[in-house]
C-alpha positions in Angstrom: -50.9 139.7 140.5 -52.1 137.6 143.9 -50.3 134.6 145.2 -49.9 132.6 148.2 -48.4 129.9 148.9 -49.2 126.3 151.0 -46.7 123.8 152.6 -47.7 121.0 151.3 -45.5 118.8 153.0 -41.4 119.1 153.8 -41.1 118.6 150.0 -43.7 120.0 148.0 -45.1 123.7 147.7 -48.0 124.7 146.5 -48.2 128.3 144.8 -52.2 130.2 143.8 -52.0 132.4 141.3 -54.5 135.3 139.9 -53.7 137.3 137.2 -55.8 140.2 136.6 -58.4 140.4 133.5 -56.6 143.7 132.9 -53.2 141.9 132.4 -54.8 139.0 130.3 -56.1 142.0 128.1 -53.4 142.8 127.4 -51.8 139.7 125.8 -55.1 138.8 124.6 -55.2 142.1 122.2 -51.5 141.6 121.1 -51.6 137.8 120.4 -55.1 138.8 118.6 -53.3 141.7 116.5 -50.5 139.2 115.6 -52.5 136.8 114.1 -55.0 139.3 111.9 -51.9 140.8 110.6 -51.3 137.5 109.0 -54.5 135.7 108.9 -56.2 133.8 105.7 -59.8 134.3 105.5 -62.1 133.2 103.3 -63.5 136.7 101.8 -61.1 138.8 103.1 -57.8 140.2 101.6 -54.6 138.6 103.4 -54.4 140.6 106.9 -57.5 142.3 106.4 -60.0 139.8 107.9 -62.6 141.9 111.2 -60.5 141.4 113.9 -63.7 139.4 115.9 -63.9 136.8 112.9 -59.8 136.5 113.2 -60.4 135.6 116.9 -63.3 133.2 116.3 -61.5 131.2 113.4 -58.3 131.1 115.3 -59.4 131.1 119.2 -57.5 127.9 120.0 -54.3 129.0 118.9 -54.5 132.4 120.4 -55.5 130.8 123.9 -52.4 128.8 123.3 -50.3 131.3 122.3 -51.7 133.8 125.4 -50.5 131.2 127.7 -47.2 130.6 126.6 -46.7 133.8 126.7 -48.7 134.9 130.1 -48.1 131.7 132.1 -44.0 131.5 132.4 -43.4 134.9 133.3 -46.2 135.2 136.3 -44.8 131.1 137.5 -41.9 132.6 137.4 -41.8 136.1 139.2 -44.2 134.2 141.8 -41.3 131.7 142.6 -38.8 134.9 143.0 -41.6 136.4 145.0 -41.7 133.2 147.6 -37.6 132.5 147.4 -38.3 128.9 146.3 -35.9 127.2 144.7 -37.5 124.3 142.4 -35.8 121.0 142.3 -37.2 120.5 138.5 -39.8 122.0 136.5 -43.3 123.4 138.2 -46.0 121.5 137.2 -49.2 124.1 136.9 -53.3 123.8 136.2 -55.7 126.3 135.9 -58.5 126.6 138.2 -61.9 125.6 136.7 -60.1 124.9 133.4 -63.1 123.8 131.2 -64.6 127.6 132.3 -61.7 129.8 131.6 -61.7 132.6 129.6 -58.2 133.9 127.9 -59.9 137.5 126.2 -59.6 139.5 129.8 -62.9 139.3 130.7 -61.7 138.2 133.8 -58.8 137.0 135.8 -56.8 133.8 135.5 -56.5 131.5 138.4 -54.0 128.6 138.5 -52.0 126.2 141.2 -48.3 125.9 140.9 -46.8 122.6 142.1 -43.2 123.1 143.0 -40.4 120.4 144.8 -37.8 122.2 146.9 -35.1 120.6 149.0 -36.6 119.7 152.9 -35.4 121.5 155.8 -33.3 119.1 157.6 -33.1 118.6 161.4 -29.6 118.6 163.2 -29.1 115.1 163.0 -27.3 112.8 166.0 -24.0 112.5 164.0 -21.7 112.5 167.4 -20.3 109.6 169.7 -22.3 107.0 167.1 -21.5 103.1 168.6 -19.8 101.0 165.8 -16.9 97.7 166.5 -13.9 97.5 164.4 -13.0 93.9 163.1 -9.7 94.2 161.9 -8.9 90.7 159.7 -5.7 89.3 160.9 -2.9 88.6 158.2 -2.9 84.3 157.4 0.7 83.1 156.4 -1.1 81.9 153.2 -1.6 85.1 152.3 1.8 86.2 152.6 2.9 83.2 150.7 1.0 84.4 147.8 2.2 88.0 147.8 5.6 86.6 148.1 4.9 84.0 144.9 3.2 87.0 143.0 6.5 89.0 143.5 8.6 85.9 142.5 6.4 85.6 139.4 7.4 89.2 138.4 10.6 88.3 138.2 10.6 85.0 136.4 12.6 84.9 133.3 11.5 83.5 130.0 14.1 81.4 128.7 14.3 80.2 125.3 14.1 76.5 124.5 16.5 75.2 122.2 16.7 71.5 120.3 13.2 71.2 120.2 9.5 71.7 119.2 7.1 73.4 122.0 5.2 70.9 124.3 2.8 71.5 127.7 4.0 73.7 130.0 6.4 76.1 127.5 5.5 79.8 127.5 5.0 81.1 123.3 5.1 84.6 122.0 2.4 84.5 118.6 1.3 87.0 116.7 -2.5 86.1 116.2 -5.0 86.8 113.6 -8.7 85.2 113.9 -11.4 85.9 111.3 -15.3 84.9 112.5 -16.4 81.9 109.8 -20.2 82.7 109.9 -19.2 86.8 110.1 -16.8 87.6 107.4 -18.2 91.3 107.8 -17.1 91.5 111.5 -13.8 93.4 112.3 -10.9 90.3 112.7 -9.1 89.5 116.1 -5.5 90.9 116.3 -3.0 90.3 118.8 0.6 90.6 118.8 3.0 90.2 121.4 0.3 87.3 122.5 1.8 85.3 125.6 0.6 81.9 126.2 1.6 79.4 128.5 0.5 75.7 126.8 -1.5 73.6 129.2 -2.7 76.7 131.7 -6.1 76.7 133.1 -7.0 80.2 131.2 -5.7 78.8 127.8 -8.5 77.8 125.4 -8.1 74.2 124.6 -8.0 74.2 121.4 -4.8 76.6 121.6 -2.8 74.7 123.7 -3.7 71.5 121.4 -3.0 73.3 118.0 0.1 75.2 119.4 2.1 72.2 120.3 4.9 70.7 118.4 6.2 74.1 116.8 9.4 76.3 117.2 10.4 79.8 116.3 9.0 81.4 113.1 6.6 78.5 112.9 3.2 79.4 111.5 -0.3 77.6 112.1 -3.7 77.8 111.0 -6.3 76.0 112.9 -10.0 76.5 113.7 -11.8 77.1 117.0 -15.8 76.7 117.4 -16.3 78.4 121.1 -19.2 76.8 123.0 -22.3 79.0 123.6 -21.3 79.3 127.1 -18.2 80.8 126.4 -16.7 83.4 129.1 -16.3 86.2 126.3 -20.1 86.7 125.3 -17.9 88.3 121.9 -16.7 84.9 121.2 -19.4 82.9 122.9 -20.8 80.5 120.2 -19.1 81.4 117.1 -16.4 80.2 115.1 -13.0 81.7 114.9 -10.0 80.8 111.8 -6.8 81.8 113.5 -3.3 82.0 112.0 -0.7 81.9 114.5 2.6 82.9 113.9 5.4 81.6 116.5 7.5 84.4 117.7 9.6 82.4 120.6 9.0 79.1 122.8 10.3 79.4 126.3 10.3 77.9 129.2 9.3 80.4 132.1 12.5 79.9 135.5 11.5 81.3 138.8 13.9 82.2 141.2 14.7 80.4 144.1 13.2 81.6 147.5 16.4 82.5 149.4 18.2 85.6 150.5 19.6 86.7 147.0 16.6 86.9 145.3 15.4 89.5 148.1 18.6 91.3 148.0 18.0 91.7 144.4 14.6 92.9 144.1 13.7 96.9 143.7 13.4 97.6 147.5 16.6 95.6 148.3 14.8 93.4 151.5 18.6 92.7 152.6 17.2 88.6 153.2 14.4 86.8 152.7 13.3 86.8 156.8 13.3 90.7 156.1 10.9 90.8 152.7 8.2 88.8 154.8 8.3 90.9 157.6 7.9 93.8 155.7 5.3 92.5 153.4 3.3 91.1 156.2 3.7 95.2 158.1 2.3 96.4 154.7 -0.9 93.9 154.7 -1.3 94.3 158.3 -1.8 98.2 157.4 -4.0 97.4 154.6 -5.9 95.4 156.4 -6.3 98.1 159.3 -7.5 100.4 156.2 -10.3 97.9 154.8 -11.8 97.8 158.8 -11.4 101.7 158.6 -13.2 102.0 155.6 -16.2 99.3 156.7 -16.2 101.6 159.9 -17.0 104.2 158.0 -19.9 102.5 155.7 -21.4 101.7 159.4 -21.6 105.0 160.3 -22.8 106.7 157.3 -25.4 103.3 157.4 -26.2 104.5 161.1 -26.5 108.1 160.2 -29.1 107.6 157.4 -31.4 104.3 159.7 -31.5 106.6 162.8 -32.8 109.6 160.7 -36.5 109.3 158.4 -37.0 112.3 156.2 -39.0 113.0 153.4 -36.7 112.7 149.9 -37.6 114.6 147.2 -39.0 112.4 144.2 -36.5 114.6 141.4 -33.5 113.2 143.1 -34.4 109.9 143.2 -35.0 109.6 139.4 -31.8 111.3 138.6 -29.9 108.9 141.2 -31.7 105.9 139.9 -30.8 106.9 136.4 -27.5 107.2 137.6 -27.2 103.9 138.9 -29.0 102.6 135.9 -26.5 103.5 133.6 -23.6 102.1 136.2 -25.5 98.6 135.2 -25.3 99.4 131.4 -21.6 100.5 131.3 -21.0 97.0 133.9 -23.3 94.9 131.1 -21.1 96.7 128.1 -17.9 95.9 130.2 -19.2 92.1 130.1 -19.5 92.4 126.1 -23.3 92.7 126.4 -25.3 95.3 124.8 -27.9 96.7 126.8 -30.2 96.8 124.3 -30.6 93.1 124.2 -31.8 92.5 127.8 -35.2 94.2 126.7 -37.0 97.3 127.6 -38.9 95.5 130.3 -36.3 94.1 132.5 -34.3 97.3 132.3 -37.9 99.2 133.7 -38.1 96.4 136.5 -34.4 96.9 137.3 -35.0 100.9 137.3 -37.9 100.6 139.8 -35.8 98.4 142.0 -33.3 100.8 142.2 -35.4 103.6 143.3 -35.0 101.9 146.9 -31.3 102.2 146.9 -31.5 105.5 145.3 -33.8 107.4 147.7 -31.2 105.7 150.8 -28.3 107.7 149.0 -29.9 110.9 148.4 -31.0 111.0 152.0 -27.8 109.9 153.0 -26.3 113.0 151.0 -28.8 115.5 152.5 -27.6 114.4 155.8 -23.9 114.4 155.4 -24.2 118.1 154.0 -26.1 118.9 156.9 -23.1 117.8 159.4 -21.1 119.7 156.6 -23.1 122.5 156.8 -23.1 122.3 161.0 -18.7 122.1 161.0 -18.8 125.0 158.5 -16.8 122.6 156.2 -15.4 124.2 153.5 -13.8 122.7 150.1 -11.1 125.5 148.7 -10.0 125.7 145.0 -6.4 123.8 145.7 -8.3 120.4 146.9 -10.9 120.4 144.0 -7.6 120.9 141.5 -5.8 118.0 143.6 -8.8 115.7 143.3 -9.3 116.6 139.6 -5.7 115.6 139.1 -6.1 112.1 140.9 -8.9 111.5 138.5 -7.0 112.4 135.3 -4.3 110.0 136.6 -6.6 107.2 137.4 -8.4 107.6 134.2 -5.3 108.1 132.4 -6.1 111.6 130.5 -5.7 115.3 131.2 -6.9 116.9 133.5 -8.5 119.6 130.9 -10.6 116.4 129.6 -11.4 115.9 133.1 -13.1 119.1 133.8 -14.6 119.0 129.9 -16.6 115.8 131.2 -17.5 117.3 134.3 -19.0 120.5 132.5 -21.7 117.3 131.6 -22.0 116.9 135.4 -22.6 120.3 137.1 -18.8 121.8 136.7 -16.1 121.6 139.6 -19.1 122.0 142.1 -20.0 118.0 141.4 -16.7 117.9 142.9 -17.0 120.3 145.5 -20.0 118.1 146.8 -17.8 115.0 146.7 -15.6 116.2 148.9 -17.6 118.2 151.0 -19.5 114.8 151.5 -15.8 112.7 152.4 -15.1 115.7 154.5 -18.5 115.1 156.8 -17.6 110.9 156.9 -14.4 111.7 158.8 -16.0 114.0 161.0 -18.5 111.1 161.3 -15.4 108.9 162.1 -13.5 111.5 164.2 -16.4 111.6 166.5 -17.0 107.8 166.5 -16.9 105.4 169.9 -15.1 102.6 167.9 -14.3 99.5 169.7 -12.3 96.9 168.7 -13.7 93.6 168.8 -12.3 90.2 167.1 -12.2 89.1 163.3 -15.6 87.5 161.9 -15.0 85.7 158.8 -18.6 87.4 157.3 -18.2 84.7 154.1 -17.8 81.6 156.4 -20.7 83.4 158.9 -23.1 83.1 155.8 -22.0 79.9 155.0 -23.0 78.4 158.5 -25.9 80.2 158.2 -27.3 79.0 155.0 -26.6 75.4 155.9 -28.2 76.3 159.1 -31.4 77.4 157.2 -31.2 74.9 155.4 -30.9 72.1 157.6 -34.2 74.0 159.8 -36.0 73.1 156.4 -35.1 69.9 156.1 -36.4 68.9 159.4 -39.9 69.0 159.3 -40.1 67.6 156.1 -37.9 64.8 156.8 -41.0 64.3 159.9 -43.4 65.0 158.1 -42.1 62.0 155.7 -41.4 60.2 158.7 -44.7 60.0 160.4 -46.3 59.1 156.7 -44.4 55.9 156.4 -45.5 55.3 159.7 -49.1 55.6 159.3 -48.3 53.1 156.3 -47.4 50.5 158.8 -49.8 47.9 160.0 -50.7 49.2 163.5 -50.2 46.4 166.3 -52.5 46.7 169.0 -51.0 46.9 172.2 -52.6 45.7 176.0 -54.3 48.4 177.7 -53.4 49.4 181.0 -54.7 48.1 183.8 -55.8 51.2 185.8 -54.2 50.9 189.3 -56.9 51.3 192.2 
């Protein structure tokens, strides 16, 4: 067997292929055999048809078959032969197809398209220029981790004397049954708690829900509008019984010195918990500029270097993010299927943009990876296997069972490889720090801005209409001075 092989570009190779007559003989005769064994023709006992007639009535089955069985094997020792190492499946056509002859009269000639992984240059990863804006801590953010901790521990108190009115906390046990879908599964709810009155207490709740005490129970209807947050609930109509399991009143603590003293950490007084909790937002805050530091760079890395992507890993990462947006849309209470084959297309093709800029951004962070010899050993891919049962709240055994799905322990292997190459990234960073711009407000002024720049000329353009409306008055002409 001949083959050479052509460059096609950093991406794509192309492999030419001739296999001898004598070798297409070969598996011409066999596959011929095979099928006169077997053959029914007209005339002719079962398996005793002339071996010529066998081929003529069946010739485009035993092409097929010759190929199946002739074309793998060669595609494939020819690959070993070149050490490529194909991204997906090799897409092959014969030479002069419409000509070809599959009896071994003579030899077979085809081209083998194959997509391999570029060579990547030695990218410019060192001493990249990027400003750190670290957002300073506002004291109204400190008030509101300091309510949210004095919200933890409020006490619900029970009411006594009377009947539950705006602003009482209940505990119900809740049963709701669709009108229009007696079929659907009912809502259930026990332990519900529901403040009367709140901002994210349906209406109709807070309304039905008054003017009850413990053990109480109440039927009522609720007809959601079609706008409705839950897309579940959004339009339908819902026949609740509530039963009344306590009606309190919710007491906060009083913002002194005790209440610090008494929490978990013991703050010692109240000066000493915001001091404390302001240390602990200042450091999260100096963690969010790190981490936007680090987008930069890896945003710097992939603009200051063009290479050619292969086309196989941008499907697969577009697919990938595609089916981020379904899981997000199911999250949401809306089935994919509903948003139509055609927007789900045009939101595939737009993500092909996003998914070719992280494929070559992976290509180059394994390429620093690859330059600092970074290596990922057993005991880190068990620690960061671990962190994800924890998160996800299952085993760890169900964490590598999923990841079987996903190309084993290696998927995580890559992952941290590719976290290992940012912090070099960061490591070798000059970062300078420079002050806080509110990004939110900065669009803001933009937009109005923009906006404003619009306005203008059609507010002129308006302008010099009405004028032209006007009678004109004719004024004296000049007198031109001598």
């Amino acid at each position: 067997m001949k083959t050479s092989l052509k460059e096609v570009s950093p991406t794509q190779r192309e492999l030419h292929i001739e296999i001898p007559a004598e070798d297409v003989r070969q598996v011409f005769n066999k596959i011929s055999q095979q099928y006169a064994k077997v053959a029914n023709v007209p005339g002719f006992r079962k398996g005793f048809a002339p071996l010529d007639i066998v081929r003529v009535r069946y010739k485009e089955e035993i092409q097929q078959d010759v190929m199946r069985e002739l074309l793998p094997k060669r595609v494939s020792d020819a690959i070993e032969e070149h050490d490529l190492h194909p991204l997906g499946e090799p897409h092959l056509h014969l030479e002069d197809q419409e000509n070809a002859k599959f009896n071994g009269s003579q030899p077979i000639s085809l081209h083998v398209h194959v997509e391999v992984m570029p060579e990547v240059a030695a990218p410019n990863y060192k001493n990249l220029e990027v400003t750190r804006r670290v957002r300073p801590v506002q004291e109204e953010e400190l008030d509101r981790v300091i309510e949210e901790r004095r919200q933890q521990s409020a006490a619900l108190v029970p009411v006594e004397d009377r009947k539950s009115q705006v602003g009482d906390t209940l505990i119900v046990d809740l049963e709701g049954t669709f009108v229009d879908k007696p079929e659907e599964d009912p809502i259930k709810a026990d332990d519900l708690e529901l403040t009367l009155g709140e901002e994210y207490v349906e209406k109709s709740f807070t309304d039905n829900l008054i003017g009850l005490e413990e053990d109480d129970e109440k039927e009522f209807t609720v007809e959601y509008p079609a706008d409705f947050s839950a897309p579940g609930l959004a339009g339908q109509k819902v026949a609740y019984k509530a039963k009344v399991k306590s009606v309190g009143v919710i007491e906060l603590p009083n913002l002194d010195d005790e209440w610090a003293q008494g929490l978990e950490e013991d703050f010692k007084s109240l000066k000493n918990l915001r001091k404390k909790l302001r240390e602990d937002l200042e450091l999260m805050s100096k963690m969010e500029a790190d981490n936007k530091v680090r987008d930069e760079l890896v945003n710097k890395l992939i603009n200051d270097h063009e290479l050619e992507v292969p086309n196989t890993l941008i499907e697969i990462q577009a697919r990938n993010l595609l089916n981020n947006f379904a899981n997000d849309l199911m999250r949401q209470g809306i089935d994919p299927k509903t948003v139509g084959d055609d927007f789900l297309k045009m939101a595939f093709n737009q993500m092909k943009g996003q998914a070719e800029r992280d494929v070559r951004g992976a290509m180059l962070l394994e390429k620093v990876a690859e330059l600092e010899n970074v290596e990922v050993s057993g005991d880190e891919i068990a620690e960061e296997i671990e962190k994800m049962a924890q998160y996800y709240r299952v085993s760890p055994e169900e964490v590598r069972a999923s990841l079987t799905k996903q190309g084993g322990e290696n998927s995580v292997a890559d992952r941290l490889r590719s976290r290992k190459s940012v912090e070099i990234l960061f490591e070798n960073a000059k970062i300078t720090d420079g002050e806080w711009i509110d990004e939110s407000k900065a669009a803001e002024i933009a937009a109005e801005a923009e906006a404003v720049a619009e306005e203008k000329p059609v507010k002129k353009k308006a302008e010099k209409k009405e004028k032209s409306a006007e009678p004109k008055e004719k004024k004296p002409r000049k007198k031109k001075e001598e």
